[in-house]
C-alpha positions in Angstrom: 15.7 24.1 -13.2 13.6 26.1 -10.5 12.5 25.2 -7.1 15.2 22.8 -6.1 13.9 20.1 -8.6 16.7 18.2 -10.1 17.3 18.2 -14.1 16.0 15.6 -16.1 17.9 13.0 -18.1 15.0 11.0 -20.2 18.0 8.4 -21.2 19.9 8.3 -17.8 16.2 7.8 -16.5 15.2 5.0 -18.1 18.3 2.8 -17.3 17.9 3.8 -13.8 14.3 2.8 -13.4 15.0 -0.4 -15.1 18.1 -1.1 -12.8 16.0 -0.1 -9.4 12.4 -2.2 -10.9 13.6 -5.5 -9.5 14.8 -4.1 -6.3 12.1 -2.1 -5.2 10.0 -5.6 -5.9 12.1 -7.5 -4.0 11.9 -4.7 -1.2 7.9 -4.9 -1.0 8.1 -0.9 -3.1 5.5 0.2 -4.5 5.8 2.8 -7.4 3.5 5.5 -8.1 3.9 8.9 -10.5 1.6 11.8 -10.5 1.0 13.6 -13.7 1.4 17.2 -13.4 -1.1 17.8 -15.9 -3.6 16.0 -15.7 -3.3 15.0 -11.9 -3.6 11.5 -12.7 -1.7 8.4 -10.3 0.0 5.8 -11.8 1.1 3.0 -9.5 2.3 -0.6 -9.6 0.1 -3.5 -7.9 1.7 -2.6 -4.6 0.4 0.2 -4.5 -2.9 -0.5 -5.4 -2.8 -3.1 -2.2 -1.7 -0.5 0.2 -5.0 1.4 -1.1 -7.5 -1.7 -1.3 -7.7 -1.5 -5.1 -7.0 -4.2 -7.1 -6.4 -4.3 -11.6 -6.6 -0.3 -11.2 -3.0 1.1 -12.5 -4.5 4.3 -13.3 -6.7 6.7 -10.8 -7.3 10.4 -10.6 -5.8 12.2 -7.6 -8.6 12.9 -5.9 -10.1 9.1 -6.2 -7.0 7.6 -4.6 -6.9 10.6 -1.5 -10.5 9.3 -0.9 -8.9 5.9 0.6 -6.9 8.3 2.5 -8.1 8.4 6.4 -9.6 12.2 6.8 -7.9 12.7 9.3 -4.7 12.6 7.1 -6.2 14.0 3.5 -5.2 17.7 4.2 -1.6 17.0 5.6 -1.3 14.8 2.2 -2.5 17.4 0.3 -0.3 20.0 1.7 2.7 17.9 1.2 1.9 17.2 -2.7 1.5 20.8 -3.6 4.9 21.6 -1.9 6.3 19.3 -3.5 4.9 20.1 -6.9 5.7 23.6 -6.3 8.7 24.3 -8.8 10.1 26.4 -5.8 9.4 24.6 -3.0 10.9 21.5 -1.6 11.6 18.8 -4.1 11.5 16.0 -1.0 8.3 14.4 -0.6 8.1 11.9 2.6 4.9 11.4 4.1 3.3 8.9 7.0 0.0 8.5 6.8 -3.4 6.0 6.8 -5.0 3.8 4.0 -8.2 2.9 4.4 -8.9 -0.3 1.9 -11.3 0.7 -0.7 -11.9 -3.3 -1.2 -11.1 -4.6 2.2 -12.2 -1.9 4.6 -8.7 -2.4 6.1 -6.5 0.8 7.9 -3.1 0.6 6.8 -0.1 3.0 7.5 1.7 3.9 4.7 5.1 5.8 4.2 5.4 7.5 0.8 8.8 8.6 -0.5 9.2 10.7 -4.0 10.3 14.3 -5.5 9.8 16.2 -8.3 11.5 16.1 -11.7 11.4 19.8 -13.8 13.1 20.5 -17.7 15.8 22.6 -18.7 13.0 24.9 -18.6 12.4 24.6 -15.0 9.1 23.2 -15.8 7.7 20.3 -13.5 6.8 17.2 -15.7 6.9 14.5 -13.4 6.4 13.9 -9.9 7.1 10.1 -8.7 8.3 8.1 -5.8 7.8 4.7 -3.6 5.2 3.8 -1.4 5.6 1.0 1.4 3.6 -0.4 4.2 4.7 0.5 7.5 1.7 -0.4 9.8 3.8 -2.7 11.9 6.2 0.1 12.4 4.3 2.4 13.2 2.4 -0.4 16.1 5.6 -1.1 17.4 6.3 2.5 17.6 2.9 3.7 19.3 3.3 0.4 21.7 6.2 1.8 22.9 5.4 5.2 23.3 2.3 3.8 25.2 4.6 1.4 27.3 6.7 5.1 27.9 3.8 7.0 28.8 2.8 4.2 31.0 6.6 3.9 32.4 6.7 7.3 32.8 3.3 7.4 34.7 4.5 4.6 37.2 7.8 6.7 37.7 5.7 10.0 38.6 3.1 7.9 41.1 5.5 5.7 42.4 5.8 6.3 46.2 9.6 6.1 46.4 12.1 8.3 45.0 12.8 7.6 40.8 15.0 9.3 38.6 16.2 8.3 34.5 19.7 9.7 33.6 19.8 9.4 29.9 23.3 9.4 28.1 26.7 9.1 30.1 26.6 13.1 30.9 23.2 11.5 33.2 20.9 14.1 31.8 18.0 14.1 34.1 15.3 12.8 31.7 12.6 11.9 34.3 12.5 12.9 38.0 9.2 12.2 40.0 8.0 14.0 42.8 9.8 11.9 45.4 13.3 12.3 44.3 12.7 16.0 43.6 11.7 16.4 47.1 14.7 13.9 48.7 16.9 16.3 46.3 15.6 19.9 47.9 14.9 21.1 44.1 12.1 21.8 41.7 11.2 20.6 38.0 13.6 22.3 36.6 16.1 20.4 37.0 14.9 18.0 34.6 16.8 18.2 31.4 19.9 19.4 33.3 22.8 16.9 33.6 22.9 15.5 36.9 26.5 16.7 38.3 24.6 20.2 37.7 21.4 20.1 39.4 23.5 18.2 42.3 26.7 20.4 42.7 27.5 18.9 46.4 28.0 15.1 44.8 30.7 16.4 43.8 33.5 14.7 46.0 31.2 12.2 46.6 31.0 8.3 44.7 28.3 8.6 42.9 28.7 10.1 39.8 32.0 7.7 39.2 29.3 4.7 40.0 26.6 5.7 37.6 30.0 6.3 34.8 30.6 2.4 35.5 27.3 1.0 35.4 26.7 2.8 31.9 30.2 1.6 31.0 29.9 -1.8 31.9 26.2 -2.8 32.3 26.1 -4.2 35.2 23.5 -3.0 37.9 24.8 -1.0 41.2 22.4 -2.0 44.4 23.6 -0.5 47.9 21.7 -0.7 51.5 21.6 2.2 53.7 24.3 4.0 52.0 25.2 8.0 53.2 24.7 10.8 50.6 25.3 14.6 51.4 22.6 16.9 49.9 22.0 20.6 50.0 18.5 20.8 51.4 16.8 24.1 52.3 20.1 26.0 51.9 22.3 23.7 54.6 23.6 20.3 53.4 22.8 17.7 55.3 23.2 14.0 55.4 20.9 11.6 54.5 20.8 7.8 54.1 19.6 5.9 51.0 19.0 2.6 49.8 19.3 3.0 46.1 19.5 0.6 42.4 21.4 2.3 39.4 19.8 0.0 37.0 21.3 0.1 33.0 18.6 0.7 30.3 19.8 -0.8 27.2 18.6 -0.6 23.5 17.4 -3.1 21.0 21.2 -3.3 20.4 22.2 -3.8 23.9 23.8 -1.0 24.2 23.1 1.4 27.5 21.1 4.6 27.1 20.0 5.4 30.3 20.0 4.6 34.1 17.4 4.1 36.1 17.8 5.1 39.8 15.2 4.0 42.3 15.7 5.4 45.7 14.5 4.6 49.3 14.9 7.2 52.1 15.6 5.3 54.9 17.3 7.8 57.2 15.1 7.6 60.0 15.8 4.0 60.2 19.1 4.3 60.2 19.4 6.9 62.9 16.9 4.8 65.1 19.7 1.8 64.7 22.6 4.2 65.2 20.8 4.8 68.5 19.9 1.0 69.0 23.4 0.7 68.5 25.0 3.3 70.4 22.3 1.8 73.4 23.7 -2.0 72.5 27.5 -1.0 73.0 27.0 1.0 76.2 25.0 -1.9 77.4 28.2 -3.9 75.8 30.3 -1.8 78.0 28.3 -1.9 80.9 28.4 -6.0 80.7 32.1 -5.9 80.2 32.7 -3.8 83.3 30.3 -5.9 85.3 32.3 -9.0 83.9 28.9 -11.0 82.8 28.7 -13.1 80.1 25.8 -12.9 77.7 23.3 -15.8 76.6 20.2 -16.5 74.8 18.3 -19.6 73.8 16.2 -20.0 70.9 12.9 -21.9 71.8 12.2 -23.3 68.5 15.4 -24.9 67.2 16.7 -25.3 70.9 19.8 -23.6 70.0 22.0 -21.8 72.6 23.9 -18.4 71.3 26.8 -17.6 73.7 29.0 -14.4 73.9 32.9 -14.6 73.3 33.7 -14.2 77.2 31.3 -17.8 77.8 32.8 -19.5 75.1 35.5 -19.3 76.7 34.6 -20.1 80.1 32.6 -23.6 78.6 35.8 -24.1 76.1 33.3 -23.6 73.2 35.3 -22.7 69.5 32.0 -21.5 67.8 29.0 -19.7 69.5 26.0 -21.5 68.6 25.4 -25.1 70.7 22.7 -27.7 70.0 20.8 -28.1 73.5 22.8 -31.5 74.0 26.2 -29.8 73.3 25.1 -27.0 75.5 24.6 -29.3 78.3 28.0 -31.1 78.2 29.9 -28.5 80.1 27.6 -29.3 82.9 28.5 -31.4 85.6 26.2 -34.9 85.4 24.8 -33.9 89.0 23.3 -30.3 87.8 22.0 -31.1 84.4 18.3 -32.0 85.5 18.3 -29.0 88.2 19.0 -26.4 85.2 16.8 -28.2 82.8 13.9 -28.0 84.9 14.5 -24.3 85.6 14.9 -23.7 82.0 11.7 -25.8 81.3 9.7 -23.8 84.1 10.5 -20.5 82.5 9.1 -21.4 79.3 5.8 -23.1 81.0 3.0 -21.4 79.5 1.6 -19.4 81.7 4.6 -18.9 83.7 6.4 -15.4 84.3 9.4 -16.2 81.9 11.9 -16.0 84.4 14.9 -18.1 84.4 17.3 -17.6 87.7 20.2 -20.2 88.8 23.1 -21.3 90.3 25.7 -24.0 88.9 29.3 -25.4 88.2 30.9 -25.5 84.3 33.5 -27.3 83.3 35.3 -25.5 80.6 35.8 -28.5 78.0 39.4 -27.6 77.0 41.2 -26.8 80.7 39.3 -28.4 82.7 38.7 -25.5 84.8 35.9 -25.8 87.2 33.3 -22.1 87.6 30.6 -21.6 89.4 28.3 -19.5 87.7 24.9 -17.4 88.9 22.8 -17.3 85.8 19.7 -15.5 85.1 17.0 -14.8 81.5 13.8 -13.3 80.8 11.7 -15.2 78.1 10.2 -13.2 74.9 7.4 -13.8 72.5 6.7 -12.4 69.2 3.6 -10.5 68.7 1.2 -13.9 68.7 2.2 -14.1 72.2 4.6 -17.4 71.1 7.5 -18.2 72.9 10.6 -17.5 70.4 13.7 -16.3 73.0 14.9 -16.7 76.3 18.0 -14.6 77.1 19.7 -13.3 79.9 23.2 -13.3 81.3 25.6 -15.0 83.6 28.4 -14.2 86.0 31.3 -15.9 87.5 30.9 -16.3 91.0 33.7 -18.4 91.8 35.6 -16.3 94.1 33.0 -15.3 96.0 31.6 -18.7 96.9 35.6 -19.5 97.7 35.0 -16.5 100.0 31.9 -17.3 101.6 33.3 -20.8 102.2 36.0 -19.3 103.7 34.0 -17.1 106.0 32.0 -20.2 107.0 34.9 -22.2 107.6 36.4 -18.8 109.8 33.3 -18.8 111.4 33.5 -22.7 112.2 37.1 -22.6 113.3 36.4 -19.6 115.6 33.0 -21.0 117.1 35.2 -24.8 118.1 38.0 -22.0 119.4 36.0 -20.1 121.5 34.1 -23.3 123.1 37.7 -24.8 123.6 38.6 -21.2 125.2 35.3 -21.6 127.4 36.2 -24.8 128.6 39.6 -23.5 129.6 38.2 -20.3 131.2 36.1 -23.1 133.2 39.2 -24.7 134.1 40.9 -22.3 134.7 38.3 -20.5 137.3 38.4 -24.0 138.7 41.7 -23.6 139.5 41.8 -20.2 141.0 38.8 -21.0 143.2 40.8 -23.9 144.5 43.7 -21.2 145.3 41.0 -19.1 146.6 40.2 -21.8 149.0 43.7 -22.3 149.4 44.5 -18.7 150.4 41.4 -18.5 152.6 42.3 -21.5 154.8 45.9 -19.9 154.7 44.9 -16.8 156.8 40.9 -15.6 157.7 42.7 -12.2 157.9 42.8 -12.7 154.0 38.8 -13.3 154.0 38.1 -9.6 152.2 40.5 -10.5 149.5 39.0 -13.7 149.3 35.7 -12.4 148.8 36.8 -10.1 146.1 38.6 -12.7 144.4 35.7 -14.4 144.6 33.6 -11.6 143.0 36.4 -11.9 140.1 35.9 -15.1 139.6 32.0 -15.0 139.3 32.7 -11.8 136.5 34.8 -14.4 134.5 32.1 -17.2 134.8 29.8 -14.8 133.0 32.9 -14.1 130.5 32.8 -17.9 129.1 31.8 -16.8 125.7 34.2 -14.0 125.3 38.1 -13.9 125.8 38.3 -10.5 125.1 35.8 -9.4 127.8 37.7 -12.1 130.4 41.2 -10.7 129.2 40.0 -7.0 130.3 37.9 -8.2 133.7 41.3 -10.0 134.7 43.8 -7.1 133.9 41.6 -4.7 135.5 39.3 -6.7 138.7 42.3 -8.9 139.3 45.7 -7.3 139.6 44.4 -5.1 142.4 43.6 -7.7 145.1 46.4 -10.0 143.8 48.4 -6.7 144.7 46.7 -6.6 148.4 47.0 -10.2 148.7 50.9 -9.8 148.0 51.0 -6.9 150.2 49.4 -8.7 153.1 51.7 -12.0 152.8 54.5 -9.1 153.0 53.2 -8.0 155.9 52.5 -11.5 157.8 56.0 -12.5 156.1 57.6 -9.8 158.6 55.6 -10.1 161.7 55.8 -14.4 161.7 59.7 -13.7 160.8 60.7 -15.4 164.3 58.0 -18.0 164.0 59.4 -21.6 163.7 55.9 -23.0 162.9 53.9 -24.0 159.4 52.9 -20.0 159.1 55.8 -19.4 156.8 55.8 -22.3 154.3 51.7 -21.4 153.8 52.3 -17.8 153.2 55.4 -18.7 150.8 52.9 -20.9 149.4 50.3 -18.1 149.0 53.0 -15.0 147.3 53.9 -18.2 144.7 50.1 -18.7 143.8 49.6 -14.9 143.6 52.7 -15.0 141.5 51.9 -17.6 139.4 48.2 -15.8 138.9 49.7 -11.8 138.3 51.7 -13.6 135.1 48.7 -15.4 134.0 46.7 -12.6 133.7 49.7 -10.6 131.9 49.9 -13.2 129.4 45.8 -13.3 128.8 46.0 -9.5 128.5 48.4 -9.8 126.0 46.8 -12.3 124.1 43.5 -10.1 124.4 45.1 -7.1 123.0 46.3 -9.4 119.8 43.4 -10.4 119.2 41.5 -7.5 118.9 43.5 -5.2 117.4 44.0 -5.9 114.0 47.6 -5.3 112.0 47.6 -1.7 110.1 49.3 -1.3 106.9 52.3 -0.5 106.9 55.1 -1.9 105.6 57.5 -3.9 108.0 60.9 -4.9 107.7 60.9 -8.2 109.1 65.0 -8.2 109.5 64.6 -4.9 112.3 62.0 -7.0 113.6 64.0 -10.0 114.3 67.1 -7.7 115.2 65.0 -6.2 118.4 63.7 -9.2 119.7 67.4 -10.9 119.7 68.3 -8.0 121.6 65.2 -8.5 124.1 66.5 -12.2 124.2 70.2 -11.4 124.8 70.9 -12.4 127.9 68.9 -15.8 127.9 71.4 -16.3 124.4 74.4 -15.5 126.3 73.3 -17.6 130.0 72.8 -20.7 127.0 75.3 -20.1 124.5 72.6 -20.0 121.9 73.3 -19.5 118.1 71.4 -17.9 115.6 71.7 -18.3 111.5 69.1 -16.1 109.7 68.5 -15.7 106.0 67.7 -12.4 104.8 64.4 -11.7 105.5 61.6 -10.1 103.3 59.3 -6.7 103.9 55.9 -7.2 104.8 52.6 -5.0 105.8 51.8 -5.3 109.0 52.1 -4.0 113.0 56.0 -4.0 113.8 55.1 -4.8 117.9 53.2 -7.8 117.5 55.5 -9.4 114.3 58.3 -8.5 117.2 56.7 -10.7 119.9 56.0 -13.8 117.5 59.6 -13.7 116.6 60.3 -13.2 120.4 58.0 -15.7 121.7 59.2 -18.5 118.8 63.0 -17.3 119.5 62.1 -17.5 123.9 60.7 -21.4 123.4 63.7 -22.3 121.0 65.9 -21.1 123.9 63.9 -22.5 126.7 63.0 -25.9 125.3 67.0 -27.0 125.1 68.1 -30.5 125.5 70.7 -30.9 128.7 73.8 -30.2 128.6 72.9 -29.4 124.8 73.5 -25.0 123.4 70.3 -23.8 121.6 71.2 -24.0 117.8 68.0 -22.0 115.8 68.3 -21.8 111.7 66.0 -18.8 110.4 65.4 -19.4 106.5 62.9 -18.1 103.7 60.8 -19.2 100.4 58.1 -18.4 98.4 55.3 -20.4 98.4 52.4 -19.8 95.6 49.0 -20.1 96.8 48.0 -23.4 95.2 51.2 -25.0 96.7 50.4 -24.6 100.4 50.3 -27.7 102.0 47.0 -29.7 103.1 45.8 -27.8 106.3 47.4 -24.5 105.3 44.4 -21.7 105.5 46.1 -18.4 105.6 43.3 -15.8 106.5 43.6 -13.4 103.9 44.0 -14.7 100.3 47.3 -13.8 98.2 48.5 -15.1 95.2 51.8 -16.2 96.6 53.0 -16.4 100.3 56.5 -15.9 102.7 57.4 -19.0 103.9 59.6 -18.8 107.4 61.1 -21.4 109.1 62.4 -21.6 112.5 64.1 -24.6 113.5 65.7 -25.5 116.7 67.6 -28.3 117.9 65.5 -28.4 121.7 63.7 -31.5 122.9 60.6 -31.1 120.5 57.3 -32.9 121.1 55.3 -35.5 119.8 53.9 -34.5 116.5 49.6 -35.2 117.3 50.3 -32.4 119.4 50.9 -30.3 116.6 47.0 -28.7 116.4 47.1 -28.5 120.4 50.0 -26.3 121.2 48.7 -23.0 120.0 45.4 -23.5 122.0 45.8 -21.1 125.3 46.7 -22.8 128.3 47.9 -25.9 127.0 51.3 -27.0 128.0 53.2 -30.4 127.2 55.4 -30.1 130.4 54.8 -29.7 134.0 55.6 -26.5 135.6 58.0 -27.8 137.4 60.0 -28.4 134.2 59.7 -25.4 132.4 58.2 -22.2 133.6 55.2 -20.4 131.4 51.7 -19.9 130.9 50.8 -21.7 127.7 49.4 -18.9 126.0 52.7 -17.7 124.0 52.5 -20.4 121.2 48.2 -18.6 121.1 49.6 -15.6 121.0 51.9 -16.2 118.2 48.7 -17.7 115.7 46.7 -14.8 116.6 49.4 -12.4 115.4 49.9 -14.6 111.9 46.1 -14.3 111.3 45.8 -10.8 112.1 48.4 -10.6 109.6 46.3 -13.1 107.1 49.0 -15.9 107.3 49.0 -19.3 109.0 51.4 -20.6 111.4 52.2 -24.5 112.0 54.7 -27.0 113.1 56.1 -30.2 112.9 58.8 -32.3 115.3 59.6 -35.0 117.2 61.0 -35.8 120.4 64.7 -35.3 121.0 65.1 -34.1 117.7 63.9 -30.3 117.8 61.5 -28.3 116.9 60.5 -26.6 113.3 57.7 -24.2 113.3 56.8 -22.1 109.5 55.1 -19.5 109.3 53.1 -18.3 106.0 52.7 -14.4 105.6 51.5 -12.8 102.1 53.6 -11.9 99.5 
């Protein structure tokens, strides 16, 4: 035996042939045999079909390689005389293409055979199978074509594509685009992928491309980070990427196929969209405005979480009709004609306006300032009107508050006009009075005369009045005192009417000097405001008992004081409202009855101050004094009327003063932002409260 050919066994031979005959049949075999010698082909009728011949079991060689496509014939031939070749190869398996010698017909044909030599090595037969493999080799092509085409697509496609074959991810294709995204060249192709991509190491991938090919299920991600080395640095980049399994006619995964999308840019615009969004976020929060927007097709309002909760709202999307609820009844139409104007065609798209909500779980009233600009999409439609809103509660309360100061003080100041008038009435009539007293006192007259004319033109301002009087006045009232003096002295011996006038006069001039000492008080109060600074109240108290000692000890007064709080303000004036409140308790007594005054302290919060309590500086909570007496009181409708200057409920003849001490004590309490009131009744004392902030 020579040339690899295997011995021969005529016996062994024959039972095998017989044994495989029906098989081969039932397989679609066809079997040939060449004769070494005389080069002749014996085949079965299968044969004979795969070659177009029909009732032909017997051809020379060269006959049957004429049905053989040419393009074929010499790679046929070449594999016969090998395998004839006593020391060549003794396999024989060949592809190749039948052209029918009947039916014209290309067929692809596999044959399959080897050579069988004696004990002398010689070659005496050379036989094998033949079978038709034209679908095969269709199906085959097809899907080399479909590659070729696949792999075509992959190279031109405009995004980055990559094909990891076997679960090391050998990079089978790579096109241009991914090549590029991964900073490499070609060669990386055919290199696994943890190799041609050191830096993913640390990084998911890899471990999410082991359990897609484990478990075959696709892996999609949007905008997802990946660290690459490109041109020598690595740098980050963002991706949205598919691992998608490729699977076999089994099923079974072979390869991944990873189609990539370079969105960095994107991303790093929206980082910056969203870095702009949260400072803009911030810069809302800070400014304590609420965000809004309606959408103009679906009439849907979108609120932020700080609105929600000012309307009471649980989710942040309202139909137009729940959006309107929180409204009060009386504004609905005004904000849904601004809202309709802003969305006019034609209109400038700007939505501005100022309402009450009603928050629909507390009840809490707001009054909000709101204000949107309307957008369009690129036809120039209407979609979005948005904007903000902010709660200007407090400073409407303010503003009211102002306009109510400014009310109060206008009605003061006319009722302070109208006393200066009075009041000028009065000391022209003592003017007259002095001047038919004495024509000596004519140049006093006259000046106090020119006084009087400077506080006609003062009407509309105490302040200006307070400073003409201390200053204009207290000189001639000074001559005029001199001069009665001075008449007093040379009339001494005179048993006419000359002394009971001037008496008359130094009482008027009296009476006038402390009037004026009071208004310039009461000027000084009220326009000079409290500093801050803090006050004990229980010092201030302490002093002005002392200043009020004697008048305690000539009435056999008693005192009971609680302990009293610190407060900001100006120590001399908190010491002459607790002197001028302490000086009326002592000087308003019943007969016959000792001053008893009670000084006691609370905290009031600011939405439980009584009806007609308007401290003038707003505090959450508020001191609440008290100081009672148990004097002869007064007839509660004059409540309002006793801190006006210059009234009095009593002659002077029945209690000496000015009736500007009770003015002077209010202005004090509102320099200080508190309010001051009373309440009594005849015979049965007086109580007056004080409110100063906490």
């Amino acid at each position: 035996m020579t040339g690899g050919q295997k011995p021969f066994n005529q016996d062994r031979a024959l039972s095998e042939r017989l044994d495989v005959n029906f098989a081969l049949k039932a397989a679609r075999f066809g079997v040939w045999e060449i004769d070494p010698v005389t080069f002749m082909v014996h085949w079965d009728e299968r044969c004979q079909e795969l070659f177009g011949i029909t009732n032909n079991g017997q051809i020379p060689y060269e006959q049957a390689v004429r049905h053989i496509h040419p393009g074929d014939v010499d790679r046929i031939n070449q594999a016969v005389k090998l395998a004839m070749n006593p020391n060549g190869s003794d396999e024989y398996d060949v592809t190749y293409r039948t052209i029918g010698a009947n039916d014209g017909r290309l067929r692809w044909v596999r044959s399959m055979g080897q050579g069988y030599t004696n004990e002398a090595g010689e070659l005496f037969r050379f036989s094998g199978v033949a079978q038709d493999v034209t679908q095969d080799v269709l199906a085959r092509q097809r899907i080399e074509l479909s590659e070729q085409r696949f792999r075509g697509l992959i190279q031109e496609a405009p995004f980055a594509i990559g094909v990891y074959t076997t679960r090391e991810f050998i990079v089978d294709m790579a096109n241009d685009a991914i090549i590029k995204v991964w900073g490499k060249t070609p060669s990386v192709i055919g290199m696994k992928l943890a190799e041609a991509l050191p830096e993913l190491d640390g990084q998911p991938f890899i471990g999410i491309l082991e359990k897609v090919y484990d478990t075959n299920i696709a892996y999609e991600t949007n905008e997802q980070e990946v660290y690459l080395m490109v041109d020598g640095r690595l740098q980050s980049f963002w991706f949205t990427f598919t691992y998608q399994p490729l699977t076999n006619e089994e099923g079974n995964v072979y390869a991944i196929l990873n189609m990539a999308v370079d969105v960095t840019d994107r991303v790093l615009a929206n980082h910056k969209l969203i870095n702009a969004e949260e400072s803009l976020r911030g810069a809302i929060e800070l400014a304590e405005l609420a965000t809004w927007s309606l959408d103009i097709e679906t009439n849907t309002f979108t609120y932020s979480k700080r609105f929600m909760d000012w309307l009471g709202f649980a989710s942040n999307t309202k139909t137009l009709d729940e959006a309107f609820n929180p409204i009060p009844v009386e504004y609905r139409q005004m904000v849904a004609d601004a809202i309709g104007s802003a969305i006019k065609p034609g209109s400038a798209g700007r939505y501005e306006n100022e309402h009450q909500i009603v928050n629909r779980l507390t009840d809490q009233v707001r009054i909000i300032h709101a204000q949107a600009q309307l957008f369009y999409d690129e036809k120039g439609v209407p979609i979005m009107l948005s904007g903000n809103a902010q709660d200007v509660t407090e400073q409407r309360k303010v503003q009211l508050a102002l306009e109510q100061q400014v009310r109060e003080r206008t009605d003061e100041l006319e009722i302070t006009n109208e006393e200066l008038a009075a009041t000028i009435e009065e000391l022209a009539a003592t003017n007259e009075e002095l001047a038919a007293t004495n024509e000596e006192l004519t140049e006093a007259n006259e000046g106090l005369a020119e006084s009087n004319q400077h506080l006609i033109r003062s009407n509309q301002n105490l302040e200006q009045f307070a400073y003409i009087a201390s200053h204009d006045l207290q000189e001639p009232l000074r001559k005029i005192q001199q001069f009665s003096d001075l008449l007093k002295t040379r009339y001494a011996s005179s048993s006419g009417d000359e002394l009971v006038y001037l008496e008359r006069m130094q009482v008027a001039a009296s009476r006038m000097s402390l009037l004026i000492k009071d208004l310039l008080a009461f000027s000084r109060i009220s326009t000079s405001p409290a500093p801050a600074a803090r006050v004990s109240l229980s010092r201030v108290v302490g002093e002005a008992l002392e200043n009020l000692s004697v008048a305690m000890d000539e009435t056999n007064a008693q005192i009971q004081i609680d302990p009293l709080p610190t407060v900001f303000g100006d120590a001399s004036q908190l010491g002459q409202l607790f002197q001028n409140l302490f000086s009326n308790a002592i000087k308003f007594q019943r007969p016959g009855v000792s001053p008893q005054i009670k000084v006691s302290v609370d905290v009031v919060q600011a939405e439980d101050l009584p009806n007609g309590v308007k401290p003038t500086r707003q505090a959450a909570a508020y001191h609440a004094i008290e100081i009672a007496d148990n004097g002869i009181g007064f007839d509660e409708k004059y409540a309002d009327r006793i801190f006006q200057v210059f009234q009095r409920l009593h002659g002077r003849n029945e209690f000496a003063g000015t009736g500007v001490g009770l003015a002077i004590c209010q202005k004090v309490v509102a320099n200080h932002g508190g309010s001051i009131t009373a309440r009594s009744q005849p015979n049965y004392g007086a109580t007056f409260i004080i409110y100063l902030p906490a």
